[in-house]
C-alpha positions in Angstrom: 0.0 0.0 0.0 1.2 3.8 -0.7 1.0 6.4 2.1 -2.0 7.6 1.2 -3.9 4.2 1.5 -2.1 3.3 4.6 -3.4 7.1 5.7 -7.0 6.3 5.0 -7.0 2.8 6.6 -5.4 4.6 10.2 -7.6 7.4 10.3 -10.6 4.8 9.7 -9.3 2.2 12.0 -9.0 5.2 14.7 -12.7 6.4 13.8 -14.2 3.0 14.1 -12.4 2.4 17.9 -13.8 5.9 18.9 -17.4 5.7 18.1 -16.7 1.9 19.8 -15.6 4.1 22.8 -18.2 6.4 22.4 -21.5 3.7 21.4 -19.7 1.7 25.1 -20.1 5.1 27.3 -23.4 6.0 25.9 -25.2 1.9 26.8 -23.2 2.8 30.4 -25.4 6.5 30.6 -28.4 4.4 29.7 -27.8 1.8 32.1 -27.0 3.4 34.8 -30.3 6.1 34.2 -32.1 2.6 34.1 -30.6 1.4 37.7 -31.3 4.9 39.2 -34.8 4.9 38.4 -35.6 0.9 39.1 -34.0 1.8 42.9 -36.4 4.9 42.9 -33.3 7.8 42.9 -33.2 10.8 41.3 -31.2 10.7 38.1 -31.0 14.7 37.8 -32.4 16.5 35.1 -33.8 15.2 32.6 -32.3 17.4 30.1 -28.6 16.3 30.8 -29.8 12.7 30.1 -31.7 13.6 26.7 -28.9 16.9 26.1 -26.1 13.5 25.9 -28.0 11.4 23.7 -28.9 13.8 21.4 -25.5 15.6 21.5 -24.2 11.3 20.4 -26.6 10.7 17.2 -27.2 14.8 16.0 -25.0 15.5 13.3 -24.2 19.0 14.5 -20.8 18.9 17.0 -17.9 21.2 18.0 -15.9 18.5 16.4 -16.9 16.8 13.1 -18.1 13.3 13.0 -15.3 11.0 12.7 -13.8 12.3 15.3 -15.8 11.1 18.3 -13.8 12.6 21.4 -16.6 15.3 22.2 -19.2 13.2 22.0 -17.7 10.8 24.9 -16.5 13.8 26.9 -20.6 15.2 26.7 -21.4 11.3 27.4 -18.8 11.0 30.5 -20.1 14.8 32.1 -23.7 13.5 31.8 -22.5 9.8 33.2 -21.4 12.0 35.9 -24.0 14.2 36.4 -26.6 11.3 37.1 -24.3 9.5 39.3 -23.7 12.5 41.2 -27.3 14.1 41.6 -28.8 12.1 44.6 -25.1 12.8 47.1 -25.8 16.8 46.0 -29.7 17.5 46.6 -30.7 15.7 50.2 -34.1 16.7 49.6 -34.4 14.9 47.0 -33.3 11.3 48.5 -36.0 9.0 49.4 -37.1 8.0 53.0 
């Protein structure tokens, strides 16, 4: 193969294991939202759950669409978010 092929094939290979990476941490937002509810916790707003999911299959990023590294960082902050939301509001923690 020349360099250019070789080029193609990289940058493709590296595409393909970043929306892997990205596809993983999105099942892990959905699953954990899914365990929150079932043992009747908040999971935060609702708009940092839908604002992640949409952010992952909307064409329109900050970076273009091979490149898949702000759509797991706005996956990860929302993974957080949820995980985080029933230590920060008391009131909201069931009896």
């Amino acid at each position: 193969m020349d360099a250019p092929t070789t080029l193609v094939v990289v940058a493709a290979v590296a595409a393909a294991a970043l929306f892997g990476v990205a596809a993983t941490v999105l099942v892990r937002l959905v699953r954990a939202r899914r365990g929150l509810r079932r043992a009747g916790l908040p999971t935060g707003p609702r708009w940092v759950f839908w604002g992640a999911v949409l952010y992952f299959v909307l064409p329109a990023d900050i970076l273009p669409d091979p490149v898949y590294l702000d759509d797991i960082g706005v996956l990860l902050l929302a993974l957080r978010t949820m995980r985080r939301a029933p230590e920060n509001d008391p009131e909201r923690l069931p009896d």
